[in-house]
C-alpha positions in Angstrom: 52.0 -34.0 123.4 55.6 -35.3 121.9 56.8 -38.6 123.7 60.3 -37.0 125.0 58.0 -34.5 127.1 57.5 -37.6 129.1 60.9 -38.6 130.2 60.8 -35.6 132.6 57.7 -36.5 134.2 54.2 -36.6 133.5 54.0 -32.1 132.7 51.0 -32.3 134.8 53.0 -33.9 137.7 50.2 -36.8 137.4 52.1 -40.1 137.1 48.7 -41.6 136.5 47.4 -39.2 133.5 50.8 -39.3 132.0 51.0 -42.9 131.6 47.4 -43.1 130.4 48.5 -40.6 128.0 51.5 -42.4 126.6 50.2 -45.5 126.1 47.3 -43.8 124.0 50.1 -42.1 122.1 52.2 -45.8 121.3 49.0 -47.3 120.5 47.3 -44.7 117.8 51.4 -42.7 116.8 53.9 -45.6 117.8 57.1 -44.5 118.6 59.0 -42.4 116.2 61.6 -43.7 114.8 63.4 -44.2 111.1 63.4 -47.0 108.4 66.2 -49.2 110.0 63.8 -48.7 113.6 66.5 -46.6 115.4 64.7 -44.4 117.8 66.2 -42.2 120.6 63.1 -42.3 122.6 62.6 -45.8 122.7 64.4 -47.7 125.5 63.3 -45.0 127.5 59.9 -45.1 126.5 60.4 -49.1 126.9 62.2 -48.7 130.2 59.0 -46.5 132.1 56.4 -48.9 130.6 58.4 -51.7 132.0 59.0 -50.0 135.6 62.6 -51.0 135.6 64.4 -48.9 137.7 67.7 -47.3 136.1 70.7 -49.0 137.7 74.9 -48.2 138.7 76.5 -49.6 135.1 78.8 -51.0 137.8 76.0 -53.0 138.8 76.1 -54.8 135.3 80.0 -54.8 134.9 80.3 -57.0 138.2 77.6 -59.6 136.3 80.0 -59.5 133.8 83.2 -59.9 135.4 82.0 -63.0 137.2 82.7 -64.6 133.8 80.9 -67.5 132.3 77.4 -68.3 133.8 76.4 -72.1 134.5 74.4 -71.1 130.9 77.5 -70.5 129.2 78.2 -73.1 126.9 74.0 -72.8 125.8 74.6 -69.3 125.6 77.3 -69.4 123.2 75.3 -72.1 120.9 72.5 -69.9 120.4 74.0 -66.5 119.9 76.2 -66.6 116.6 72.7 -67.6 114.8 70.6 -65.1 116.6 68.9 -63.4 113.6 71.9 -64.0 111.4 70.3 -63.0 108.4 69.3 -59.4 109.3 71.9 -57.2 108.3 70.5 -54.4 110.3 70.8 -56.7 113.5 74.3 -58.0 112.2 75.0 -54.7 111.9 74.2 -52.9 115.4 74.7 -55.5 117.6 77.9 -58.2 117.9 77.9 -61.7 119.0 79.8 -60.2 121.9 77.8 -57.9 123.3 74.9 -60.4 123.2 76.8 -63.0 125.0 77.6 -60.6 127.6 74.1 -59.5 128.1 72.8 -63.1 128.3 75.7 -64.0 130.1 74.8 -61.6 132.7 71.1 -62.3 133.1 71.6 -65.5 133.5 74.1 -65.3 136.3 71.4 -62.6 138.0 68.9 -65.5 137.6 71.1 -68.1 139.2 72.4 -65.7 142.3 68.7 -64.9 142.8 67.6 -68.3 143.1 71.4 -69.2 145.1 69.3 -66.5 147.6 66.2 -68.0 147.4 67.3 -71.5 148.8 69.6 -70.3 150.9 67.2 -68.1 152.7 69.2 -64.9 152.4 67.5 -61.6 152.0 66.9 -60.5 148.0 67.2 -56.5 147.2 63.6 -54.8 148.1 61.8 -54.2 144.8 59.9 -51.0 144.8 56.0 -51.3 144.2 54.4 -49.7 141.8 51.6 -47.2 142.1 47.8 -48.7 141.4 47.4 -47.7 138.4 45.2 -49.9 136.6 42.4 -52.4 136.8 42.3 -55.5 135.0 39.0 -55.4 132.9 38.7 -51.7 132.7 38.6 -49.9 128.8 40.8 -47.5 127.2 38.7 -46.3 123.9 40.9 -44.1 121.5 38.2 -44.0 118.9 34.4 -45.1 118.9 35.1 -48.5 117.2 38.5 -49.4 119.4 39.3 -50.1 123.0 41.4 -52.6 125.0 40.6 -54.1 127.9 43.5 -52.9 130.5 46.6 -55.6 131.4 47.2 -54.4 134.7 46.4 -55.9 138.2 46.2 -53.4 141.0 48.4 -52.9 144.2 52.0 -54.9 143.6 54.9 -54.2 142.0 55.3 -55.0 138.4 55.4 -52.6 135.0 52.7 -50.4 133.7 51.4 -53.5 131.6 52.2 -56.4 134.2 49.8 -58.6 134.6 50.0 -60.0 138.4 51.6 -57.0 139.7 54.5 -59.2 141.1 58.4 -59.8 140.3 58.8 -63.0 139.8 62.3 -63.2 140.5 61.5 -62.4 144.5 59.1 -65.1 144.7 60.4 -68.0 147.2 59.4 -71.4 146.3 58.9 -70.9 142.8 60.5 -73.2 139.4 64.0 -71.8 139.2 63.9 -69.4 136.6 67.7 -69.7 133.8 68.8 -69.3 130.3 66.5 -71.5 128.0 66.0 -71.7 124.3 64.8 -68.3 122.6 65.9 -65.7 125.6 69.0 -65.2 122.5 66.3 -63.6 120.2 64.2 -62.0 123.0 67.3 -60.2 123.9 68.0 -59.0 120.6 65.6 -56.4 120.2 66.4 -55.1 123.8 70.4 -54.6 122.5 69.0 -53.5 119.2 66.7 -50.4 120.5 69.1 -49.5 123.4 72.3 -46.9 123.6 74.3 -49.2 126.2 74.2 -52.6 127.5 73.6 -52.0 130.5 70.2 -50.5 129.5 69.6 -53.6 127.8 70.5 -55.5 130.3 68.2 -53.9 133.0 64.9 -53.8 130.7 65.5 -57.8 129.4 66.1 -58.6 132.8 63.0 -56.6 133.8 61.0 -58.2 130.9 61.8 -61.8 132.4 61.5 -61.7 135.6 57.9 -59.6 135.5 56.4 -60.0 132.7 57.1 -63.9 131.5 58.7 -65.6 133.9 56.8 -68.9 133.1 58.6 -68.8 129.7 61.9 -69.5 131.3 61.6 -72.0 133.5 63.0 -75.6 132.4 59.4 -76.8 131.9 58.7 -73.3 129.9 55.1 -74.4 131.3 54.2 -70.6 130.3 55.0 -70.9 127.0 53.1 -74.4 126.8 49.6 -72.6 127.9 50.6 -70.2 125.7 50.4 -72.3 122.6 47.3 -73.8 123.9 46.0 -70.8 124.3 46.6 -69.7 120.4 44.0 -73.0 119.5 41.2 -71.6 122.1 41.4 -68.1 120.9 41.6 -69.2 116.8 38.5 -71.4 117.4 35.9 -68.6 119.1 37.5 -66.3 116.8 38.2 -68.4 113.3 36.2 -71.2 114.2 36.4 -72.3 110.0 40.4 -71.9 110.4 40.7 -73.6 113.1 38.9 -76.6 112.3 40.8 -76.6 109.1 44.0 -76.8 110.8 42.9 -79.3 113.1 42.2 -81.5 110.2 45.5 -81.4 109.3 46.6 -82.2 112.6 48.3 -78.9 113.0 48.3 -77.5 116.4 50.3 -74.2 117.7 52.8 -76.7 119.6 53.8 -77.5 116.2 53.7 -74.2 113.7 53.9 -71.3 116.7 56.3 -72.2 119.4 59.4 -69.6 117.9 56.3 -66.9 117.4 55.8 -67.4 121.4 59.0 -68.0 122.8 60.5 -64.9 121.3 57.2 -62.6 120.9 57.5 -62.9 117.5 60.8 -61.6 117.2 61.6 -64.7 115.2 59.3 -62.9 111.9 61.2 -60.4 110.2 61.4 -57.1 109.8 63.4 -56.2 112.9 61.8 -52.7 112.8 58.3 -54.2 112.8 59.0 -56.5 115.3 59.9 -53.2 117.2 56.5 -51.2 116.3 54.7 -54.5 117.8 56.8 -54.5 120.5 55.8 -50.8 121.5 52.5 -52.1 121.4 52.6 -55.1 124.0 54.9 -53.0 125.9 52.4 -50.1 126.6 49.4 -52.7 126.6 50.9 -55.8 127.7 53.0 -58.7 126.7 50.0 -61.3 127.0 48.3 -59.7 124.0 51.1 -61.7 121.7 49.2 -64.2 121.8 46.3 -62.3 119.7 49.2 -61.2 118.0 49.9 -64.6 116.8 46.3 -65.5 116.1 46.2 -62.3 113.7 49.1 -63.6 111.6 46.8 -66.7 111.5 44.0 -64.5 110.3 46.0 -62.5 107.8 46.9 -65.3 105.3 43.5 -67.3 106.5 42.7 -67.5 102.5 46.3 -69.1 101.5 46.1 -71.7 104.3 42.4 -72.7 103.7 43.2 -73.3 100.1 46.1 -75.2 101.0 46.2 -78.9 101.1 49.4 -78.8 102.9 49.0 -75.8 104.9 52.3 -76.9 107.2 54.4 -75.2 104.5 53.1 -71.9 104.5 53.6 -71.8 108.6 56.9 -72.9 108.8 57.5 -69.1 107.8 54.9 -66.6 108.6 55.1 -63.6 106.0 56.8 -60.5 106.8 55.3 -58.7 110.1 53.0 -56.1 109.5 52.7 -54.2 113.0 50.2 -52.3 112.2 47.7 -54.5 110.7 48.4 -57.0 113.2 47.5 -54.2 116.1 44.1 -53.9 114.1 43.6 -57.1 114.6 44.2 -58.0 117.6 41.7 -54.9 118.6 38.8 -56.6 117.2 40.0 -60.0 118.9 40.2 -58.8 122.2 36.3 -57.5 121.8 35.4 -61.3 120.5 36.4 -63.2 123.3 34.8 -64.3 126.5 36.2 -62.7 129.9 37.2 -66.1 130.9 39.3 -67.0 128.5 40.8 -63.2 128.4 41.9 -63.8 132.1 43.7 -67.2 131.1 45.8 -65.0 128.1 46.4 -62.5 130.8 48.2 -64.7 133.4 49.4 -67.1 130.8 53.2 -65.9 131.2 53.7 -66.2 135.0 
């Protein structure tokens, strides 16, 4: 059945069955779109897989009227450079509507964390149905599954992985603007019809699904990149060794591929096939994704006596390939280490 038949409901009227069914479809049909990525299905598609709630546009307008954000003046470095030399990017989405969106996020960060030490009483967030279990398989063909992202009972998006919303947790790191949200909120502007529904899945996206990447420490983006070692030694153990040698670590060659879910490789429209991907299967499985970059040019870095060149620019993202990939990874390595990738992010 044809994605749009989904953004009436499940036609069977089971929410459950009609999820399973389109993340089977993003993961063997992707989302249709056309060369430049546009697609009129896909912030919807995004926005379900997600779980974030359509909201008033007023809702967004008052973020923006509040004026600048604490974040501002970081806000405004970062954004005239985000993805500056992709003319399809240039082209869609202006510096000002990107400020605005940041802009806005981050004051929605700050007010929820204003609540949180205050002790005043944060919006209820609406739990989502138990749909999944983590460790479960999906099989869309004899020789491919993926285990399953999802924990049960909480609130959180269809590929969340602790079922919770970070932004309604008291106690926590205080969550703000930090270095790469600019490109992680490109593609959000870049797939949607309004701001205001990029605004609502970015913030969605942060606050659920990586909210350890944007705390100051960015601690989650920290295990991530340790992570990236574990997984290319039990998978690549030759590779890895080799990099090693050269004292080449993920902290040093793969920190823009985690921060932004490597938005930060060009093409913009692969980056948005990839991103169809983690969204329908989870966000944690970048880190694969990174690994199968790794594995895709294994030859040219193992012949290379100065390997450090070739990954200060990864080549030109192929989604597909790297969704093949990351398949055959996730069969390769132990539960234990699967369960670290999955809470990674929080």
């Amino acid at each position: 059945m044809k994605l749009d038949h989904y953004l009436r409901g499940p036609p069977s009227g089971d929410v459950v069955k009609g999820l399973a069914e389109i993340r089977l479809a993003v993961l063997h049909h992707g989302i249709p779109s056309n060369n430049d990525g546009i697609s009129d299905l896909r912030i919807y598609i995004w926005l379900i897989l997600l779980n974030a709630a359509p909201i008033k546009t007023d809702i967004y307008l008052d973020l923006v009227r509040q004026g600048p954000s604490p974040a501002y003046a970081k806000i405004r470095n970062d954004t005239f450079r985000t993805l500056a030399t992709d003319p399809l990017f240039r082209r869609r989405v202006t510096e000002n509507s990107l400020t605005r969106v940041l802009n806005a996020v981050a004051w929605k960060l700050h007010d929820a964390h204003e609540a949180r030490v205050n002790g005043w009483q944060s919006p209820p967030t609406l739990p989502a149905p138990n749909l999944l279990r983590p460790g479960d398989s999906v099989t869309g063909s004899p020789e491919q599954s993926i285990r399953l992202s999802a924990s049960p009972g909480g609130k959180g998006s269809v590929a969340g992985t602790d079922g919770s919303d970070a932004g309604a947790q008291p106690g926590t790191e205080q969550l703000g603007y930090v270095q790469g949200m600019n490109v992680l909120a490109a593609p959000f502007l870049y797939a949607a019809r309004s701001e205001a529904e990029a605004f609502v899945a970015f913030d969605t996206f942060l606050r659920r699904e990586c909210p350890g990447y944007i705390k100051p420490s960015m601690d989650g983006v920290h295990r991530g990149l340790a992570l990236v070692d574990k997984v290319l030694a039990v998978v690549e153990p030759k590779l890895a060794s080799h990099l090693h040698s050269k004292g080449l670590t993920a902290q040093i060659y793969g920190f823009a591929s985690v921060t932004t879910l490597c938005a930060c490789t060009p093409p913009l429209p692969e980056v948005l096939n990839l991103w169809d991907f983690l969204f329908a299967w989870g966000v944690h499985l970048n880190i694969l994704c990174i690994v199968a970059q790794l594995i895709m040019i294994k030859e040219q870095i193992l012949q290379s006596s100065s390997p450090n060149l070739i990954l200060r620019a990864l080549p030109a993202l192929d989604a597909q390939t790297i969704k093949m990939i990351v398949l055959s990874i996730v069969e390769k390595i132990p539960e234990n280490l699967y369960q670290e990738i999955l809470r990674h992010a929080k």
